[in-house]
Structure formats: C-alpha cells, structure tokens
N, C-alpha and C positions, 0 to 999 in steps of 0.2 A: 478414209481421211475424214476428220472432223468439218463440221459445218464450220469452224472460225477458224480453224488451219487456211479454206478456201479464200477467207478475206486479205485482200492488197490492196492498203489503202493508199501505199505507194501509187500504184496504178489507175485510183481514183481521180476525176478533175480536182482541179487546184480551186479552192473558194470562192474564185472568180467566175472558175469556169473556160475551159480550151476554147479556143476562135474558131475550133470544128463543132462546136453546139450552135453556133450561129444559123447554118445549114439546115434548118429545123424541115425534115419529113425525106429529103436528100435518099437518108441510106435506104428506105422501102419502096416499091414500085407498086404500081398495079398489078394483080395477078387477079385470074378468071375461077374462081372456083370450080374445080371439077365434074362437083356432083351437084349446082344449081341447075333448075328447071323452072322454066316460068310458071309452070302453074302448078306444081308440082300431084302424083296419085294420091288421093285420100288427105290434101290440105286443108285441115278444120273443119270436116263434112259439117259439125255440128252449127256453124256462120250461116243463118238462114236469109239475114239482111244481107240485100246487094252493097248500099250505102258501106256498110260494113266489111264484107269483103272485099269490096274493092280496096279500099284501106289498107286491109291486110295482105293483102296482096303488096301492095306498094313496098311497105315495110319488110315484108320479104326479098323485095327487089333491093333493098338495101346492103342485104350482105353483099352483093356483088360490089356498093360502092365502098364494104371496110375492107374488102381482102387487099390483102398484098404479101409479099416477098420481098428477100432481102436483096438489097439491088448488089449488081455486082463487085463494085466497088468495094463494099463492106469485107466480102470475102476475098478478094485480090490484099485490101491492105486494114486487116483490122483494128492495127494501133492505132487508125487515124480517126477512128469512130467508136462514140461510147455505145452502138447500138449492139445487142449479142447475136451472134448470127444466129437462129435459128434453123433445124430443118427442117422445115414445111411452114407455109405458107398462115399468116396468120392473120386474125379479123380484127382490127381496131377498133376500140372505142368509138373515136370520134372527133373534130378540132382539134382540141391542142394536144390532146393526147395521141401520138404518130408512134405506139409502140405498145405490145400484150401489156396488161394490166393482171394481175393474179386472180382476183374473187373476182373479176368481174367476166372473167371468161366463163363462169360458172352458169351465169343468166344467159350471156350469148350462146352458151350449146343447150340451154334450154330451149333457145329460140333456133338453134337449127336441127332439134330432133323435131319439131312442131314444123320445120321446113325441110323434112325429111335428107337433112345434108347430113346425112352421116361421116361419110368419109371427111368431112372440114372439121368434125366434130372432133373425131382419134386424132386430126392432126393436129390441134390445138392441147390434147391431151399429151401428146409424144413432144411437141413442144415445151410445153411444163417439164416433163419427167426431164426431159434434157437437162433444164435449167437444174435440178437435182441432180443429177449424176453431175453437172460440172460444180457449184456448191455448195453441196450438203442441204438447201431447203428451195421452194419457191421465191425466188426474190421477188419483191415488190411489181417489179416491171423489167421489163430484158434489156435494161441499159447496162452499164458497167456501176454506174455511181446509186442502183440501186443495190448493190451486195452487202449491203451495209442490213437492211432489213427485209422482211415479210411481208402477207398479209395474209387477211382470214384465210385462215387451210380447207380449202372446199375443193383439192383436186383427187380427195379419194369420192364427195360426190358424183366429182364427172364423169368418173372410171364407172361406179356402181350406176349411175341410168343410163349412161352409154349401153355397158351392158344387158340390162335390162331391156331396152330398146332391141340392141342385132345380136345379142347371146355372144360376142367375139370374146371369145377364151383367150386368142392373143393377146388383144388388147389388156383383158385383167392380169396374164401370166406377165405382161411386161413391162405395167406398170407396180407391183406389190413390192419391188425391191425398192423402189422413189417413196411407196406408199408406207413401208415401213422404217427409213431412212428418216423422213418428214415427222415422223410420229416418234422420234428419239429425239430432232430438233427442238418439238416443243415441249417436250416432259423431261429435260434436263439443262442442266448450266443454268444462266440467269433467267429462263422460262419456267423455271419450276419453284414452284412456292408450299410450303407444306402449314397448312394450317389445323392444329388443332381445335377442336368443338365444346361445347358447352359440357358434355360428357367424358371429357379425357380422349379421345381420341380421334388422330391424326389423320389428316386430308391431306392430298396431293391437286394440286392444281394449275393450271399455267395463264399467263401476264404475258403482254408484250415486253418486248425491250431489246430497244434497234440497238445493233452493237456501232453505236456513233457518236460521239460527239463535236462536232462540228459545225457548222451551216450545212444545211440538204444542198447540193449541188444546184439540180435543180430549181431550186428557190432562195439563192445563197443572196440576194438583198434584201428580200423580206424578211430573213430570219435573222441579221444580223442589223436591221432596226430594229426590231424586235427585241432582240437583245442588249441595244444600247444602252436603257435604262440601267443596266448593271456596269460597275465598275472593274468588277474583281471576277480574274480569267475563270476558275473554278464555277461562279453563279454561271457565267455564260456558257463554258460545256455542259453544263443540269442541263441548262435552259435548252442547250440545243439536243441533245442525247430526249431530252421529252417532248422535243417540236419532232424527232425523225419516227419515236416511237408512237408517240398520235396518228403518225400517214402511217407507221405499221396496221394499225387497228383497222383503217377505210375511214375513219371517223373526222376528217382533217378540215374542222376542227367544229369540235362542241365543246356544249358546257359539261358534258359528261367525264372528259376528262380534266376540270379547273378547278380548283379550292376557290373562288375567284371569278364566275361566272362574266365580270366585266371586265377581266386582266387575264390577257393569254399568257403573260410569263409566269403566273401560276399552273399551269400543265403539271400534271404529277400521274401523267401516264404508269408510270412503268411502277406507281405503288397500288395499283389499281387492277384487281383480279374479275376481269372479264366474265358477263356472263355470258356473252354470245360467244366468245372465244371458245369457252368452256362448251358449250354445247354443238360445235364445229369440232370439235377435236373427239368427243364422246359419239359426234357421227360417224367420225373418220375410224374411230375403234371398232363401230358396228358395221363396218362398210369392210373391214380388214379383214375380220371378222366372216364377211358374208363372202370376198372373195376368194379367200383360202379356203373356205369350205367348199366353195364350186369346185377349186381345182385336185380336192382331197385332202385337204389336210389339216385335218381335224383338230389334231393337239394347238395346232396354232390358235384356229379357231376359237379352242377354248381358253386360251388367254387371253385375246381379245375380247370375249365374251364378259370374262370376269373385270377387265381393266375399265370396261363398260358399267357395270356392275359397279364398280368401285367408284369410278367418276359420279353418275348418279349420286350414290350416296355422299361423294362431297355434295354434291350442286343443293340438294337439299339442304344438308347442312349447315352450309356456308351462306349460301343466295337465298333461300326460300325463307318469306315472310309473310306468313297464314294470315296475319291479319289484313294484307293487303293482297293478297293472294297473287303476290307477283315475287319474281327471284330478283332479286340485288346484289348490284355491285358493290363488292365489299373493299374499301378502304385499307390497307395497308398506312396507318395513318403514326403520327408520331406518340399518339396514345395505346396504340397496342403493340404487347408485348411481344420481345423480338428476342428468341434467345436462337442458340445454333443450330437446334433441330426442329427449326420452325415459330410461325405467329400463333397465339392464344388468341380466339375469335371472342369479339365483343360486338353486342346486339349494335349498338350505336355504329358502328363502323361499316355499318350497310349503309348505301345512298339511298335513301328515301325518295329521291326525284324521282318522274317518269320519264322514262324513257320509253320508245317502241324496243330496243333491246331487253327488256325487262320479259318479254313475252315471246321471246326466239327459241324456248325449252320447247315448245308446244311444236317446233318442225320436226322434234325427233321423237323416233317411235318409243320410248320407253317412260314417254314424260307424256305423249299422245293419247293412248292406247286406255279403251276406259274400262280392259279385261285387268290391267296394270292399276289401276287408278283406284277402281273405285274400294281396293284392300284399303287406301288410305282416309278416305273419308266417307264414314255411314251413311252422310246426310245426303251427295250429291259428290259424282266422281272430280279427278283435279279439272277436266276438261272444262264442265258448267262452271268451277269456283272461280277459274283461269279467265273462261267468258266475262262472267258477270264482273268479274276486275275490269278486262279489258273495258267493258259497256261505258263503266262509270270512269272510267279512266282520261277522259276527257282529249284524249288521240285521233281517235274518228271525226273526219271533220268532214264539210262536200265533197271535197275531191280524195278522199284516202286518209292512211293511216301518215300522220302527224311524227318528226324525229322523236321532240323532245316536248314541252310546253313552254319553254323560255325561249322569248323570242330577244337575239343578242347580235344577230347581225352574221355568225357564223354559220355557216353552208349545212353543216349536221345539226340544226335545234330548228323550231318551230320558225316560220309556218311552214318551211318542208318537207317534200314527202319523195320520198326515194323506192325506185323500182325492187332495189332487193330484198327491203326492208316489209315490203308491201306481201311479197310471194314468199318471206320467210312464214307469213303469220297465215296468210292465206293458206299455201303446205300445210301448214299443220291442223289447222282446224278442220281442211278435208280429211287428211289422213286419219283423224281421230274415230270417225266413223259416225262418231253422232249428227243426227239430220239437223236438231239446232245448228250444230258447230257448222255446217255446213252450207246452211242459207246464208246465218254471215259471212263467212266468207265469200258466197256468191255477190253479196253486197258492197263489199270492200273493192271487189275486181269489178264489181259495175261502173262504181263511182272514178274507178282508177282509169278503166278503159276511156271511159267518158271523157276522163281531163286528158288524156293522151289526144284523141279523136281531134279535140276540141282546137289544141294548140298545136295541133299538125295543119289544120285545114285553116288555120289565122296564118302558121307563120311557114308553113311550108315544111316543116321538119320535125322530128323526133329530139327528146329533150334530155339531158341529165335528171333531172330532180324538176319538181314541179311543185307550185303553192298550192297547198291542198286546201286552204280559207276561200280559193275562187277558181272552180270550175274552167279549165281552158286557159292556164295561165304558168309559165313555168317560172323556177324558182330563180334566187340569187343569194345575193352573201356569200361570205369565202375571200379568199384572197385572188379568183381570179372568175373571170366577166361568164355569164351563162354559157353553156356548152352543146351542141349539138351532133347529133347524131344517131339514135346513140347507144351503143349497143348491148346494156344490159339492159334499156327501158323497151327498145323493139326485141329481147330477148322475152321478157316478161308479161309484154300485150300478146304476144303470138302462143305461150304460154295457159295463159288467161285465156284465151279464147281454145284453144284445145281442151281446156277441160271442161269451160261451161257455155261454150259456145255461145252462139248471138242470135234469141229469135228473132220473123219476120216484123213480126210486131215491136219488138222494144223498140223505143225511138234510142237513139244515139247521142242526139247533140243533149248537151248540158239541161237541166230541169228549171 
C-alpha cells in the first residue's frame, strides 16, 4: 500500500479541532523503564569533575520522568483519541509536547545508549517502524492529525548505532523492510525533484511536502491568522500546504524557508531543496546499505552503495559552493527552468544565507572522510576548507553554534542554538579523523555543555533550544512559550560528555 493511499483526512480533526484534544496528556501514563539503573556500569567513565557528574547523573534520572505508555483508555476506545496507540512504551520530549516526536527520538536514543538503556532504545525504534507499517512513512508525531506529514528521516540512524552498540541482528532484520519502504516515501511522488547541472546532466533529489492543505490541527488559530491577510481560498491552501511543510522539515519556523524574512506568509517550503534533508536521506542509503550487508546481502548493498554514490554527486552539484565553501540550499524559484523532466540549475538560485544547515554534509562519511576528500582539493582536504568556512562563518558564538544569522523573532534563526544542530556538526568534525577538526569540536560541545550546566542550576531544568549570545540562558521566539525538559538537549549533553568527557580540572560554570 502506498504512503497516500494510508491518508484519511476524513478521519482527521475538524479545523477547530474534537473537544477530546482538550484533554491534553489524558491518553499516556507514567511508565517505569525497564532497563534504568541509577547509576548505571561504565556511565561516562571519562566525567572526572564531581560538580559535573552529578549533573549528569540527574539528567539521566530524567528519562524516568519522559517515559510513559498508552493509558488504557486509548486502546479500549481509539476513535475517541487522536493519540496512536503504540507498542511499547515511549519517551517524550517534554511540556507541551505529550507525544513521540520523529527526529527527535534520534538524540533521545543517543542519550540512552550513553545511559546504557538499551532496551528503551529498540522500543522506541519498533515504535517508529510501526508507525511505518501502519502509513507508509514516519509521521511527524503519533497523533492521527499528524498523517498528513514527516520529518527529518533519521530512523535508519537509530537502527545503525543501536546496532553498533549490542550487535542485535533482530533488531536490524526487522527494521530494513520500514527502512526500505521510508526510503521510496522520500525519493518518489511530490518528494522527488530532478535537477539538471551546469553540464547536462540530471540529479535526483528530495524536498518536503506535507500532503495538506489546510490549518495544522494542532495549531489551527495561528495558522489561519496567519492566513487572513489573504482573500482568495487557493492563496490560503499554498499558505497552509507550506505552514504544514515547514513543521515537516523540524525547521518551524525560520527565515530559511521565507522569500520574506519579515512575512511568514512567504514560506515557499516545498520549492526549496533541502540540504540537511539531502544528507539524511544519503545517510539512510549508507545505513541500508550497511545493514543488508550484515545480514548478507550484498546485491542490495550495492544499490545502496551506488544511490549513495549518486546522491553525493547531486549534493555537490546542486549545493556545493567553492567559493564559500559551504553547500546551499537551492531555490526552486520562479526563474528556473521548469520543464517535465526536471529543473535546469542556476548559480543564483543557491541561498546565500548562513545557515548551521549549510554545514550538516560534514556528519556523513562520504563528505567527512579526508582519504575521500582530499582527490578533490590539492591545496587542503574538503574537511580544512569546510572548517575555515565554518571559523569565519560567524555561527560560533559563547554559548554554541548559532541557527541562522538573522535575528526575526522566529524559534529556528539567530540567537538560537539547538541541541541537534550542535551534535550534527560536532559528529562530523569527530568522524573526519583530523585532530584540528576535532578540538573544534571539543570546543563547540564545551561551550554547549556549559550553557546547558548553567540553565539547569538557574532554573532547575533541561531546555529545548538555548541563546547561544549568553552563556546560561535559554531561548525563545516561535509561536509558543519556552519548553522544557528536554529530551533531545539531555540526549545531546549525555552524548557530549561520552565522547569527550569532563576533566577534574575544567571549571564548568560559564567563563
């Protein structure tokens, strides 16, 4: 069955929204993790500061306060709840978010392979796959009024370090049919964009685009002031079809996706090819890739290999701009050519802007690697050219890496700075293997622990997103009030501190 065959929008809330959403947190209970242990064997040996471990510690103790299960209700009467039952017990966010999130389970099992919860980890992975097999992709979040879209595809990374971590061949044998299903979702139908190159030839690449237009359920009064300013029914489905595809991206909302930097009813999502997309989905090829090969089977393998291979060679193509040694997001824009077999690429219809999305190539091994690298440039491999952008990039600020540089009020641009955004670039500069790339990064995850440390012991808690212009202080903007809890940023510190631990000597609080 097709991923949009699965959509009944019938079956969605009414604009307003059912009097059973009032109920907000109702359908999930508390549930006890199975495999938590307070102190757990071998947690962060390398935490040499007390001040600091105990921290960590704390944070750890947090999982116990996201788990939960779907309360009984739910499954006695499902019509009467937008929540999806689940089986197995899942770890929430955080406040107002009372339900799995997609990418952001991806930092939470980062943080509980670093809190050796394995088993919470698969269950969150079986979780997903479900939502695929009922489907056809990961929706958004495990509501019903999320089936409309997506977000970032990072559940073949969970499959591959889970693995990595306990070697569980079940787990990879019975996620690859979810992982190959997911991997058709985004490279066909309205996710698939074909762009030709400066050279004549043809790139394949994938775009959001939530199949909605509407009000988000969820947020069905803000979107439709939002949309007032328009008269005419047609402006207001654009307007909403690229308010739902924006929450597709995680991105909700920057200047990244606006013509318009001060007018969000310029959103023009879904003509806008992704470069972090792109390099999530090129992981998911390597990751298919890696798993079919554990279980034997090779021919697979090497299609995956090659669609890897092929992706790359867009991403350059397409995103990659030498003179600023960063890849961009290219425009789909009313000036480039649009015939049936695809766009005609034009230099100008790269965004210029920075973004920290500009520099998410660098988490994956084929864009990392300076045995790969340095065939392309004599003077100094892509890692150093990638660096010295980054340096000058003006991102790096006290407390972390920076969304955007435009500061416009919205929750994804400047001055905040986001826990996955931080350990997508950190990843990569480890993996690349060079000892430069890898002090910065020790320095980025200094400065990030730090602001974490800092606004836990102010305000008691773990944050969504945090202002990286002042040390110990977390963020705001968006359309809805700071959040805590929170479980890709305690996924991330716990993370952080596994690989570069915390000597006796660094001081902690703020400089």
């Amino acid at each position: 069955m097709t991923a949009t065959s699965q959509i009944h929008p019938a079956c969605l809330p009414t604009d307003s929204g059912p009097s059973y959403l009032n109920g907000a947190g109702e359908d999930l209970v508390y549930a006890e993790p199975v495999d938590f242990s307070p102190e757990p064997e071998g947690f962060l040996p390398a935490v040499e500061n007390p001040e600091v471990r105990e921290w960590a510690l704390e944070v750890h103790f947090l999982w116990k306060s996201l788990c939960r299960r779907v309360a009984g209700g739910v499954l006695e009467s499902p019509e009467k709840h937008t929540l999806i039952a689940l089986p197995q017990p899942v770890l929430i966010p955080g406040s107002r978010f009372r339900e799995v999130y997609y990418w952001d389970s991806y930092w939470v099992i980062r943080g509980l392979l670093a809190s050796k919860m394995y088993e919470t980890a698969k269950g969150i992975v079986s979780n997903l796959v479900y939502l695929v097999d009922e489907f056809g992709f990961v929706l958004n979040g495990a509501r019903t009024y999320y089936s409309n879209r997506s977000q970032p595809p990072l559940l073949s990374s969970m499959v591959h370090d889970i693995y990595i971590r306990t070697g569980d061949m079940d787990l990879a044998k019975e996620s690859l049919p979810a992982l190959l299903k997911e991997h058709d979702f985004w490279n066909s139908g309205v996710h698939r964009v074909v762009v030709r190159d400066a050279q004549g030839h043809n790139h394949t690449l994938s775009r959001y685009y939530a199949m909605w237009n509407k009000p988000r359920p969820e947020s069905s009064t803000i979107d439709k002031e939002t949309a007032s300013k328009f008269m005419n029914d047609s402006e207001k489905r654009h307007l909403y079809r690229e308010l739902a595809s924006a929450a597709e991206t995680g991105w909700d909302f920057s200047t990244r996706w606006m013509r318009d930097a001060s007018d969000l009813t310029t959103l023009a999502t879904t003509s806008i090819i992704p470069v972090d997309l792109n390099s999530f989905i090129l992981k998911m090829e390597l990751d298919i890739a890696f798993l079919v090969n554990v279980i034997g089977d090779s021919t697979t393998a090497a299609h995956f290999l090659e669609a890897a291979q092929a992706r790359k060679r867009a991403m350059n193509a397409i995103f990659w701009n030498e003179e600023m040694g960063q890849w961009l997001d290219y425009w789909l824009s009313d000036r480039t050519t649009c015939k049936e077999d695809g766009y005609t690429w034009e230099a100008s219809n790269q965004n210029r802007n920075v973004f920290a999305s500009n520099f998410i190539p660098l988490w994956i091994e084929l864009f990392n690697s300076e045995n790969v690298a340095v065939e392309i440039y004599e003077d100094g491999t892509l890692v150093e050219k990638v660096m010295q952008s980054f340096r000058s990039s003006g991102l790096l600020r006290a407390a972390g890496i920076a969304t955007s540089l435009t500061n416009t009020g919205q929750q994804w641009d400047f001055p905040n700075g986001w826990a996955p955004l931080q350990h997508l670039i950190v990843e990569g500069l480890v993996n690349s293997g060079s000892k430069e790339a890898r002090s910065l990064a020790e320095d980025i995850a200094v400065r990030w622990i730090r602001t974490n440390y800092v606004a836990y012991k102010k305000s008691g808690a773990m944050h969504e997103k945090y202002d990286v212009e002042k040390c110990g202080e977390f963020g705001g903007g968006g359309e809805y009030n700071p959040q805590t809890g929170f479980g890709w940023s305690n996924g991330v510190v716990l993370a952080f501190l596994e690989e570069f631990g915390w000597p006796q000597d660094l001081k902690i609080y703020c400089q």
